[in-house]
VEXKOLTI-922178 format. One record per atom (N, C-alpha, C): x, y, z. Coordinates in steps of 0.05 Angstrom, whole numbers, padded with zeros to 5 digits, always signed. Atoms other than C-alpha are relative to their C-alpha. Example, Ala and Ser with C-alpha at 12.3 -4.5 7.8 and 13.67 -1.06 7.14 Angstrom:
+00018-00024+00000 +00246-00090+00156 +00018+00024+00000 -00016-00024-00001 +00273-00021+00143 -00015+00022+00014 
# end
This chain:
-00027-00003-00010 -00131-00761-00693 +00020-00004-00023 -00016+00006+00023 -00094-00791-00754 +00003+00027-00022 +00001-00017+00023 -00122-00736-00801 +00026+00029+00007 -00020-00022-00024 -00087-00686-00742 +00035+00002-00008 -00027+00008+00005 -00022-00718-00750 +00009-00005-00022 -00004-00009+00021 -00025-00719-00813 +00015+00027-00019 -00002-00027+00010 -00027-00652-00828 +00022+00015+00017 -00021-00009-00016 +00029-00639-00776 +00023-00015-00015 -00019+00010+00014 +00073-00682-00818 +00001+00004-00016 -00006-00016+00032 +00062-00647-00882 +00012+00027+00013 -00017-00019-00003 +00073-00589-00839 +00032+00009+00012 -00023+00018+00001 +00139-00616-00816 +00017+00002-00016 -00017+00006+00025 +00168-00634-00878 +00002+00027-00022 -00002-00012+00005 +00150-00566-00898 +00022+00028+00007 -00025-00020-00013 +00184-00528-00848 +00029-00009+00002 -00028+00008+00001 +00248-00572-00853 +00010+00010-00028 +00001-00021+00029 +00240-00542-00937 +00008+00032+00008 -00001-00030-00003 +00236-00478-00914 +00030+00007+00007 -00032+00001-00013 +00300-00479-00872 +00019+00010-00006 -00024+00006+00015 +00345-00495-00921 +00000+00028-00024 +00002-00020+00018 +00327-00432-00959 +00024+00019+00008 -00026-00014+00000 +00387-00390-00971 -00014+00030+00017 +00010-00028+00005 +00344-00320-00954 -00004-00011+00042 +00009+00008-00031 +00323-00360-00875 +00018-00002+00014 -00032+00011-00019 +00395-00381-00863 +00010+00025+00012 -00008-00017-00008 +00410-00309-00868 -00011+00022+00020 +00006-00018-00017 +00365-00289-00827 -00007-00009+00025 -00007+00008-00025 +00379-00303-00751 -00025-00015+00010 +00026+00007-00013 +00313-00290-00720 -00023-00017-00008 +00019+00007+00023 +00271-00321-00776 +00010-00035+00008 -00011+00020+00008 +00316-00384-00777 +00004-00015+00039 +00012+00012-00026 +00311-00392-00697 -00024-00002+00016 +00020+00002-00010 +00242-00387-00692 -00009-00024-00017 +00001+00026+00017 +00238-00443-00751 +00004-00018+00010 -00023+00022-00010 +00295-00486-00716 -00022-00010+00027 +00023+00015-00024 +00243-00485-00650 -00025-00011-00008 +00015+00008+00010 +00186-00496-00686 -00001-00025-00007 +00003+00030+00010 +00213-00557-00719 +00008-00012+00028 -00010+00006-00030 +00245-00574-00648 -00028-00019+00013 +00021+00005-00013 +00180-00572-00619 -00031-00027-00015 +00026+00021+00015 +00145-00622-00669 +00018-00022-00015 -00005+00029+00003 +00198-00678-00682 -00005-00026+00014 -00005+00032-00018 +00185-00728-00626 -00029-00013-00010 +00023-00001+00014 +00115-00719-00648 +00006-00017-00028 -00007+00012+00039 +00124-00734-00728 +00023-00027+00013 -00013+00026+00005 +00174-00790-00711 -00011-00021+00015 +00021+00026-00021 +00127-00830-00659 -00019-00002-00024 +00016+00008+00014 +00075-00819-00714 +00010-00015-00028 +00002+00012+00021 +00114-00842-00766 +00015-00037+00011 -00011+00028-00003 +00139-00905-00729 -00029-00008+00003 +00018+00003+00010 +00072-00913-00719 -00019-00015-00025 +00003+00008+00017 +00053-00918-00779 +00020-00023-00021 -00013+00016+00004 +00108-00966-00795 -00013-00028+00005 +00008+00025-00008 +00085-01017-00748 -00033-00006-00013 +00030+00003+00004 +00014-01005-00773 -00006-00013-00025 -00003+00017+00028 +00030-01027-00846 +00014-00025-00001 -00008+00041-00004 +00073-01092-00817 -00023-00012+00012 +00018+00024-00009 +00012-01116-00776 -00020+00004-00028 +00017-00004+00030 -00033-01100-00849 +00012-00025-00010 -00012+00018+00023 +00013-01134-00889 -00002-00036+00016 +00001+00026-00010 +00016-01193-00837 -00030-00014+00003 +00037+00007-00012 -00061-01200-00825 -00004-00008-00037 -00005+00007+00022 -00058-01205-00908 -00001-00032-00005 -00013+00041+00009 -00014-01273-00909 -00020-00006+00015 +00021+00027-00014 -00063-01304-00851 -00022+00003-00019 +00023+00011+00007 -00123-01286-00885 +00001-00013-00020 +00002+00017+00030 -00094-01318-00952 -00006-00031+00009 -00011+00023-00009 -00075-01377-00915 +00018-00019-00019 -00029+00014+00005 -00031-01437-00944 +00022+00011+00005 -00031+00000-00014 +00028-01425-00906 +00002-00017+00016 -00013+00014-00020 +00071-01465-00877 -00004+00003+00033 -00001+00000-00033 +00069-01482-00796 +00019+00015+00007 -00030-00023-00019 +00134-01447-00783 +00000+00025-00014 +00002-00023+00003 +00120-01395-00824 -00027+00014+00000 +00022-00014-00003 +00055-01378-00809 +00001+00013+00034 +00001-00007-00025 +00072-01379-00733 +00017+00024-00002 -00021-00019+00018 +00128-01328-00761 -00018+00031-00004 +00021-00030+00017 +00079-01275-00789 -00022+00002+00022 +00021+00001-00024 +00030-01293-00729 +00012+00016+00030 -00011-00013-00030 +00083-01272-00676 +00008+00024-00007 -00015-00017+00022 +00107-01216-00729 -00036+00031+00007 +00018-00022-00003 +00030-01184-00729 -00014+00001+00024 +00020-00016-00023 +00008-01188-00648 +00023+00009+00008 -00023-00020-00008 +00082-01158-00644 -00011+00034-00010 +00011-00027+00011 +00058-01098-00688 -00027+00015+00006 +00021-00007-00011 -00013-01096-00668 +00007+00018+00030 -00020-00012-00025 +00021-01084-00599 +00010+00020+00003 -00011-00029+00000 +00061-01030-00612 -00019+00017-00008 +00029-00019+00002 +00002-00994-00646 -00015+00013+00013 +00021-00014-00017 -00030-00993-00593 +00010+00016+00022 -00012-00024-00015 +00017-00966-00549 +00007+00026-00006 -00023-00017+00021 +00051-00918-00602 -00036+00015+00009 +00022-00017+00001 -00029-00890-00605 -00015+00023+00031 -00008-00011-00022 -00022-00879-00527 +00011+00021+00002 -00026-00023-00002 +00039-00841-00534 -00009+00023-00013 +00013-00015+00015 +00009-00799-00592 -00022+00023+00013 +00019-00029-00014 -00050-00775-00552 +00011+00013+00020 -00016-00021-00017 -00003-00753-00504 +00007+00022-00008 -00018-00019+00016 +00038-00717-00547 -00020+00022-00012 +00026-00007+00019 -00028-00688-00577 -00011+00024+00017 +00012-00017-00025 -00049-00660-00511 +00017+00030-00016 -00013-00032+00006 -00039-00574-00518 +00028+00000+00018 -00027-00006-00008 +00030-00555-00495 -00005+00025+00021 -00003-00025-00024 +00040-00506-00433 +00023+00023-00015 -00024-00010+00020 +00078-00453-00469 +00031+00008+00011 -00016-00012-00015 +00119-00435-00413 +00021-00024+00011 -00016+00028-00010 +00143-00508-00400 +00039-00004-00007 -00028+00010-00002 +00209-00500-00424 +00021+00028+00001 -00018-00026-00013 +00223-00434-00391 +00021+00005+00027 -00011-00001-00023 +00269-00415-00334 -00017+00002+00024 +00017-00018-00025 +00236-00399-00262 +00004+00007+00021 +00000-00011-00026 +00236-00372-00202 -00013-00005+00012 +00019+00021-00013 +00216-00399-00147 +00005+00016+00026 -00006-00020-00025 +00196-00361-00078 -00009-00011+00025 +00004+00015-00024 +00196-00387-00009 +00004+00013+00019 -00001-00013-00022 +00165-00358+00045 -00010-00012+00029 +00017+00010-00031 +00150-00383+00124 -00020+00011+00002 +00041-00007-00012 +00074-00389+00146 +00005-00005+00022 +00007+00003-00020 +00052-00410+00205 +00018-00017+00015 -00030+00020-00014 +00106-00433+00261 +00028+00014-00009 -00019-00018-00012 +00151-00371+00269 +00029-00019-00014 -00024+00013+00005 +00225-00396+00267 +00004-00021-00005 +00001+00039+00014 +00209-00471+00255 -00012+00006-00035 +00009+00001+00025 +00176-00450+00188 +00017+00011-00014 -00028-00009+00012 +00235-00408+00167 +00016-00016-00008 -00013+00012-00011 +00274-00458+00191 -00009-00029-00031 +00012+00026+00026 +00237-00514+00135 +00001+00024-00026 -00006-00016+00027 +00238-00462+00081 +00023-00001-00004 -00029+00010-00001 +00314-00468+00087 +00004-00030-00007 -00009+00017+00009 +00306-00535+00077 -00011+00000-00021 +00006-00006+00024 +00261-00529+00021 +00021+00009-00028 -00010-00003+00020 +00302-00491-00017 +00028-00009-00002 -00015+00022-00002 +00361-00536-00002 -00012-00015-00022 +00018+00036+00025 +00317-00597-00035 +00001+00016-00024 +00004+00000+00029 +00298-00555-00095 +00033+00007-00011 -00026-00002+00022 +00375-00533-00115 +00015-00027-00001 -00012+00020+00005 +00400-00599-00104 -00010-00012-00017 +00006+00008+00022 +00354-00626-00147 -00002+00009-00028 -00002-00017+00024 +00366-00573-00199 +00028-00011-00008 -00031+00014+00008 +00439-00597-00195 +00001-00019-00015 -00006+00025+00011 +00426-00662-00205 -00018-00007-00029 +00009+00004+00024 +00383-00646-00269 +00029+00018-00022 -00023-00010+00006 +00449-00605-00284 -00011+00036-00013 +00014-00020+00003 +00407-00542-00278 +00021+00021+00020 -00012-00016-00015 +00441-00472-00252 -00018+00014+00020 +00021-00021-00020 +00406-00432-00191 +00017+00017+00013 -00017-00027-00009 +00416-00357-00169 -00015+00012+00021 +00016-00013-00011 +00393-00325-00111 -00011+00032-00013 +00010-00024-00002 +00353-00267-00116 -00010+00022+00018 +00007-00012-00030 +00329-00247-00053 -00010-00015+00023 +00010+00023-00025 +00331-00275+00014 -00002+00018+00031 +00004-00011-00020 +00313-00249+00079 -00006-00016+00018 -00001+00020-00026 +00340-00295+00135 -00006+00013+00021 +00013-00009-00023 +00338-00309+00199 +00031-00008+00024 -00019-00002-00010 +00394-00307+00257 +00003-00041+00002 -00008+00030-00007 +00386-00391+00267 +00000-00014-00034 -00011+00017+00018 +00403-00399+00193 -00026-00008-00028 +00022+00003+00014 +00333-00401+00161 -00010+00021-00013 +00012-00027+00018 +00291-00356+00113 -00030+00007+00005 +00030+00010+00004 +00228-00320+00117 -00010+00005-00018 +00005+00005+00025 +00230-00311+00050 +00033-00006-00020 -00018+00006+00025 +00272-00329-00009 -00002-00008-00026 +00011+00009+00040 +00269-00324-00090 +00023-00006-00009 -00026+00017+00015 +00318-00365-00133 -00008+00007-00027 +00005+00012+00022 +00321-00376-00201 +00015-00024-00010 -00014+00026+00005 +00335-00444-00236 -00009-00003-00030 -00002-00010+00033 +00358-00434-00304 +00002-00037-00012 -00003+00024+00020 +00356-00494-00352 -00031-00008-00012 +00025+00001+00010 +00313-00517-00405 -00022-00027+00011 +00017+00005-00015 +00244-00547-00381 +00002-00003+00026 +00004+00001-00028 +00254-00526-00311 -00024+00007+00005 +00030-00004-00005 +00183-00503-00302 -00026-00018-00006 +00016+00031+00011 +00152-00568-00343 +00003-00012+00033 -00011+00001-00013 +00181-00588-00280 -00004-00001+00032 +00013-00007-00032 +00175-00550-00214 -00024+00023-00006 +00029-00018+00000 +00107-00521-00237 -00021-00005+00020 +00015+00010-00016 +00071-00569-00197 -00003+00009+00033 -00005-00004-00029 +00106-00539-00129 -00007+00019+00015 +00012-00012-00011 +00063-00485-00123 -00023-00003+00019 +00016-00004-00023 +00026-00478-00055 +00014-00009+00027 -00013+00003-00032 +00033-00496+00022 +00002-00029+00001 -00021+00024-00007 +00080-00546+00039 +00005+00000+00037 +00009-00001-00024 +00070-00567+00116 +00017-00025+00011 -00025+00013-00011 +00127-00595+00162 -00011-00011+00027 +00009+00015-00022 +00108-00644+00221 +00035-00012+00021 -00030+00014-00007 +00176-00652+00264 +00012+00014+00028 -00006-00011-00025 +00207-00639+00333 +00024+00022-00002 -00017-00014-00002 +00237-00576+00333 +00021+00006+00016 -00022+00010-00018 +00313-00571+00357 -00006+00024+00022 +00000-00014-00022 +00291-00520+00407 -00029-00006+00016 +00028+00008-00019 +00229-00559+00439 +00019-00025+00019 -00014+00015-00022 +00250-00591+00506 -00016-00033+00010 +00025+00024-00009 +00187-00636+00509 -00004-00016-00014 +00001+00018+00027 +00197-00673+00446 -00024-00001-00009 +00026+00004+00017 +00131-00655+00418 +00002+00009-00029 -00005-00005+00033 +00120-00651+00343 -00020+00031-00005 +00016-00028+00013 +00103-00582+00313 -00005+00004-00031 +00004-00009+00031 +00069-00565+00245 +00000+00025-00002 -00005-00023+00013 +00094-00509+00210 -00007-00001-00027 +00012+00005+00027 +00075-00488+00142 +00020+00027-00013 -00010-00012+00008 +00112-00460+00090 -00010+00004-00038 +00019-00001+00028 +00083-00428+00018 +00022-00004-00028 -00020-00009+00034 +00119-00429-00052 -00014+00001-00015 +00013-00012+00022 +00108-00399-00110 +00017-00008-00024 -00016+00004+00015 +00137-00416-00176 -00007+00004-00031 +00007-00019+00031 +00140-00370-00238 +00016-00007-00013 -00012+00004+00021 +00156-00380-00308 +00021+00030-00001 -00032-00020+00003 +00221-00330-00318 -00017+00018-00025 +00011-00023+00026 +00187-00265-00363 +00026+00008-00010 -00023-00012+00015 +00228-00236-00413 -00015+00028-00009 +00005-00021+00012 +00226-00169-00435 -00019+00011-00014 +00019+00001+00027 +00177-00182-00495 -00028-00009+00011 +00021+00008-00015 +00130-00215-00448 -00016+00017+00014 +00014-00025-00025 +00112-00157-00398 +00024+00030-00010 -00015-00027+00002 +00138-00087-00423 -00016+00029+00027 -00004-00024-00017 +00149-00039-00360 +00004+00026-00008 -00007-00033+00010 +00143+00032-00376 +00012+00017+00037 -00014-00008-00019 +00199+00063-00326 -00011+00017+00018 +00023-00018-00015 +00144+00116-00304 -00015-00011+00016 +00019+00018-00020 +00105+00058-00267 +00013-00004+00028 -00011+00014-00017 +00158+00049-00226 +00012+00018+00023 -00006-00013-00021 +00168+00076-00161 +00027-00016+00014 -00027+00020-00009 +00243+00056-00129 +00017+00023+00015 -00012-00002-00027 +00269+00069-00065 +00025-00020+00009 -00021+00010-00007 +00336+00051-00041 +00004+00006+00031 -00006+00000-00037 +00355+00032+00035 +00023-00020+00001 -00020+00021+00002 +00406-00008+00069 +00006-00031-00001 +00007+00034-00008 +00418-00086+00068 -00013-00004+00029 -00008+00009-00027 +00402-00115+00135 -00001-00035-00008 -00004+00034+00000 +00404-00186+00156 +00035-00014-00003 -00028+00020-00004 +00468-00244+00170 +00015+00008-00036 -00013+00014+00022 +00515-00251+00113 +00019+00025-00017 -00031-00014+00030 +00580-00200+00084 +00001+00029+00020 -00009-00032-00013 +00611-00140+00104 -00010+00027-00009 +00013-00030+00009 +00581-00089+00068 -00021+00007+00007 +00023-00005-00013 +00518-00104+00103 -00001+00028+00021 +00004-00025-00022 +00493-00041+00137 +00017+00027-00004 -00026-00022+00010 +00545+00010+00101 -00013+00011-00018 +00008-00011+00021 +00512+00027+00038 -00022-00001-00013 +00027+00001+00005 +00450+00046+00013 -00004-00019-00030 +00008+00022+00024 +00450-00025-00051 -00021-00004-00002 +00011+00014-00002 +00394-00050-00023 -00029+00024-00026 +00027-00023+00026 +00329-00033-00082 -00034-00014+00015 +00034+00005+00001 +00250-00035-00073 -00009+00014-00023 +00021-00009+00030 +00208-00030-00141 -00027-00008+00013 +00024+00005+00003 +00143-00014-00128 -00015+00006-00035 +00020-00001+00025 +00091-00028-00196 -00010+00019+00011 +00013-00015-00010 +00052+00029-00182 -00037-00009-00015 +00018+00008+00007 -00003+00004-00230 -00020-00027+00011 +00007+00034-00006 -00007-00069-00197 +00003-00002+00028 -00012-00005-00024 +00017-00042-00140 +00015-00023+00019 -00023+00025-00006 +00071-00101-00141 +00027+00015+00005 -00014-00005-00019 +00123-00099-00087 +00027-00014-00004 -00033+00015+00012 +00201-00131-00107 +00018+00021+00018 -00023-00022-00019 +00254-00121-00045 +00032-00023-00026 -00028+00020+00005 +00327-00145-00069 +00026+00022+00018 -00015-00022-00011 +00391-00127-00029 +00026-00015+00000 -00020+00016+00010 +00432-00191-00051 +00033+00009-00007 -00027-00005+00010 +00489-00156-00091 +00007+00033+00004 -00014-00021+00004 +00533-00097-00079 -00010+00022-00004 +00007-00030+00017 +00506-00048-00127 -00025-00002-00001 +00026-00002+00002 +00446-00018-00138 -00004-00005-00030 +00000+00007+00028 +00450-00034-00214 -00012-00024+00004 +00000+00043-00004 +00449-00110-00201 -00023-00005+00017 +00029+00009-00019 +00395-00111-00143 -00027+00002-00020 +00024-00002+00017 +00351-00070-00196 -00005-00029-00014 +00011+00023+00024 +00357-00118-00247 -00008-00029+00008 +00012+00026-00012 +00346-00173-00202 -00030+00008+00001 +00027-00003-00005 +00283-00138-00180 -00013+00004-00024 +00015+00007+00021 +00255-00130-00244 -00008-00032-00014 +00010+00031+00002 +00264-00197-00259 -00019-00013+00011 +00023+00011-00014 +00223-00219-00204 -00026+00012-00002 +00023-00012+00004 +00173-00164-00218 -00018-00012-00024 +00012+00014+00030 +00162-00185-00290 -00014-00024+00000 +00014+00028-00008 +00149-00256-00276 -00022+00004+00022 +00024-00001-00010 +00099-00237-00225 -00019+00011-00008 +00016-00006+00010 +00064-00197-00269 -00020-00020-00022 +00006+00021+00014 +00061-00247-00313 -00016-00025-00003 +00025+00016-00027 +00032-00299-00266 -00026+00016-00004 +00018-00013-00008 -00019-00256-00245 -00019-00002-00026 +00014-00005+00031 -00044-00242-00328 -00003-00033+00000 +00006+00031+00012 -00035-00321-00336 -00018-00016+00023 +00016+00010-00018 -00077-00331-00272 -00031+00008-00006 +00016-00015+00006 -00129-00282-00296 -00005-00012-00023 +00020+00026+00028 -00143-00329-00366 +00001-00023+00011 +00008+00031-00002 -00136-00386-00331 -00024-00007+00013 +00023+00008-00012 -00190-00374-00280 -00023+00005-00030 +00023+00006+00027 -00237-00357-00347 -00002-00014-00015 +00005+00030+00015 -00222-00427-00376 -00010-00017+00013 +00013+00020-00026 -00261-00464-00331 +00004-00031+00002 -00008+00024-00006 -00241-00526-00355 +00024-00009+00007 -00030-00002+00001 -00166-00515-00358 +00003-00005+00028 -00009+00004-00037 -00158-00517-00273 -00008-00026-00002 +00018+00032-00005 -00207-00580-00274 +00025-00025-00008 -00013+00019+00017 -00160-00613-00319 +00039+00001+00012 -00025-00008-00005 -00100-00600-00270 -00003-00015+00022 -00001+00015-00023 -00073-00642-00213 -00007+00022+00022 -00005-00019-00023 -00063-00575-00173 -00004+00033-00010 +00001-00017+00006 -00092-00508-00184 +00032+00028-00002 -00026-00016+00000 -00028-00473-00164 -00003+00028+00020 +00014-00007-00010 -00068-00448-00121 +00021+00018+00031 -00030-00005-00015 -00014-00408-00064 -00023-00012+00028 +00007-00005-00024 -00060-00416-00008 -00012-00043-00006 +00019+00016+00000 -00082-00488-00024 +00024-00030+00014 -00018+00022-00015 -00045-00558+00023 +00002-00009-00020 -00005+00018+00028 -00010-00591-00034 +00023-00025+00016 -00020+00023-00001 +00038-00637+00004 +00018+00001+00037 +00001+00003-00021 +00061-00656+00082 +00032-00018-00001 -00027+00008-00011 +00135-00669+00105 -00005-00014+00030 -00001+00012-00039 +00131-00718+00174 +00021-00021+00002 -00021+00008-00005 +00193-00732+00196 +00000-00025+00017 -00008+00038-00014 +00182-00785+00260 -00005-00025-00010 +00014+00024+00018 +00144-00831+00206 +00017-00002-00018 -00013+00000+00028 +00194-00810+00143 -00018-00005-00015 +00004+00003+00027 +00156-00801+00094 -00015+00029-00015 +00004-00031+00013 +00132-00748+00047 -00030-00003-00017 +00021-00001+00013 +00055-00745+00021 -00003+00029-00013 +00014-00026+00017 +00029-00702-00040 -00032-00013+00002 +00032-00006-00001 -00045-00691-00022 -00011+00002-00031 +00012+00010+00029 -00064-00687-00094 -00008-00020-00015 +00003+00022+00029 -00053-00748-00126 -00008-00019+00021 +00009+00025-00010 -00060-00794-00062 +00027-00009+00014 -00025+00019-00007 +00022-00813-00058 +00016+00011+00028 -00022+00003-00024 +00060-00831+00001 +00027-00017-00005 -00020+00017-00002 +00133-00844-00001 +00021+00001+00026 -00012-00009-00028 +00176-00860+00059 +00029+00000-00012 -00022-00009+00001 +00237-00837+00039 +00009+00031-00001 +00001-00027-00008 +00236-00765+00066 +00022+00012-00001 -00036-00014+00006 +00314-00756+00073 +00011-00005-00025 -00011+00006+00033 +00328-00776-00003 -00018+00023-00005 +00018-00021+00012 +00273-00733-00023 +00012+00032+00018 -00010-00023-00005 +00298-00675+00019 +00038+00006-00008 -00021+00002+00005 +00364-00686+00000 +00005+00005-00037 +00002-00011+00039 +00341-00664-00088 -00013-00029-00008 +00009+00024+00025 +00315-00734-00101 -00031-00002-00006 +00019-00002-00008 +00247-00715-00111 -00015-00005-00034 +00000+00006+00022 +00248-00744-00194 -00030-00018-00001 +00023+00011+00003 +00197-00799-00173 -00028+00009+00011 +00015-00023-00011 +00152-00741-00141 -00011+00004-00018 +00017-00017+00017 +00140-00699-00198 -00003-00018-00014 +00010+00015+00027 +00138-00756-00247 -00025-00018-00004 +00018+00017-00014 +00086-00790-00203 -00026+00026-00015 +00024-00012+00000 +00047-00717-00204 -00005+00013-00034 +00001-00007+00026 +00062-00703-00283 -00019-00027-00017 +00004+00019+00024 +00036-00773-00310 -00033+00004+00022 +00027+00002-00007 -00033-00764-00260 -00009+00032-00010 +00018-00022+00015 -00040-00688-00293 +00000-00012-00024 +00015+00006+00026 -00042-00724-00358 -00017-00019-00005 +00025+00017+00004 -00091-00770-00340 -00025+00003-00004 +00024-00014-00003 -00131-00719-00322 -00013+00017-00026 +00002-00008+00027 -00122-00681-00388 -00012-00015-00019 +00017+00027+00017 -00136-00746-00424 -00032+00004+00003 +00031+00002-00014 -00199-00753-00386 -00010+00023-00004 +00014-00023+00006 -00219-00682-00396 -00005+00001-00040 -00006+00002+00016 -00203-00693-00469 -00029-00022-00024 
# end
């Protein structure tokens, strides 16, 4: 591990050299792919080099004891000085193998995130609505922006589908984890008998493709225009905005009917297309890493129970890791910070442990 970090800190100190070259400054692309690069490998190099700080005070202190003659007050001095440093060492070497672990490359991309009702008709709509409630408020409160993309409600206010996106950096580090079925236990306001109904609702949640990622050749693409329908604006039902891109190769399906023009719907729908193609290619190496899933709290699996909303009890279980917290209306209300941080520090346990 040391030799590792090593050689990441020569390479470091090389790329901060490079930088400063008159010929890199001038050149944009060159000089922002540098700038991320070193980005991506200071927290790294400065944990290893505190590290190695504390590692040469507990040396130097283990030194004086083994000389001995020292003084009582200053031996206790250099004694409390090296199981202080020892200490840190060993944590700092913690932190390190973290940091060590491979990087998801997509972790500090935008995403989109799609939410559709399963099972339980208008009650599952009806929780997908709140769903994607919970996730923009808690995008807010990371001071993250979110845009619809396409939503296809329902007359009592709910969706039976809906794609967002939630722009800011590491939103997908993030809400990566929130892929699959999410399953609602709660008396629906139109049951007379007060019985509890489970409904289930799926999400999906893609890293944001860019252009360079998935190149569409315009010939793949089959696109049909019809009218909006559904609650919400006046232009609904007047003009043919609404777009469908079919992939013809993938034979991937993108409705949008959000905005006005058919300009704007397209480009929404490609968006969403891209990133699902994208998925799909990054699903297709992942199942051929066999250990890579193993080493994951949650396959990402769309069809797989990852987590249970029950409202008469309050509380909110993720089936993965084991946790139950009863604070169901905080958590549906965006506060869902000690959630993922719960299910991010048990995927790197697992990494560790695979490791």
């Amino acid at each position: 591990m040391l030799d590792k970090l090593q050689s990441i800190e020569e390479k470091y100190e090389l790329l901060n050299e490079k930088i400063c070259d008159p010929e890199i400054i001038s050149d944009i692309s060159e000089y922002t792919r540098l700038s991320k690069e070193i980005k991506q490998l200071t927290e790294l190099v400065e944990k290893y080099r505190e590290y190695k700080n504390y590692l040469s005070t507990a040396e130097e202190a283990k030194l004086l004891l083994d000389e001995g003659g020292l003084e009582k007050d200053f031996r206790e001095m250099v004694f409390e000085e090296y199981e202080e440093a020892k200490q840190k060492t060993e944590e700092l070497t913690e932190e390190l193998k973290i940091l060590l672990l491979p990087k998801d490359p997509n972790d500090d991309r935008n995403v989109i995130v799609e939410i559709r009702g399963g099972a339980g008709g208008e009650e599952a709509a009806l929780f997908a609505g709140v769903l994607y409630r919970m996730y923009t408020m808690y995008a807010e409160s990371c001071g993250w922006k979110s845009e619809v993309l396409y939503a296809n409600d329902t007359e009592l206010g709910g969706f039976k589908e809906i794609s967002f996106m939630i722009e800011g950096e590491g939103a997908y580090s993030r809400f990566k984890f929130e892929s699959g079925v999410h399953r609602v236990q709660r008396v629906p306001e139109t049951e007379s008998q007060g019985r509890i109904h489970t409904s289930t609702v799926t999400v999906a949640v893609l890293p944001e493709a860019q252009e360079v990622d998935v190149e569409i050749n315009e010939a793949d693409l089959q696109i049909d225009t019809f009218r909006s329908s559904g609650a919400g604006g006046q232009h609904i039902n007047k003009t043919d905005s609404a777009i469908r891109v079919t992939h013809i190769p993938t034979g991937t399906v993108v409705e949008c009917q959000d905005e006005r023009s058919q300009h704007k719907n397209k480009e929404k729908a490609l968006k969403i297309l891209r990133s699902r193609i994208l998925e799909a290619e990054r699903e297709k190496q992942s199942a051929a890493i066999a250990g890579e899933r193993k080493a994951q709290v949650g396959t990402g699996d769309r069809s797989e129970r990852i987590r249970t909303y029950n409202y008469p009890q309050g509380r909110v279980t993720d089936h993965r890791i084991g946790l139950t917290l009863y604070k169901i209306e905080a958590i549906l209300n965006g506060d869902l910070t000690e959630l993922i941080d719960a299910i991010i520090t048990a995927d790197t346990a697992e990494k560790l442990k695979e490791q």
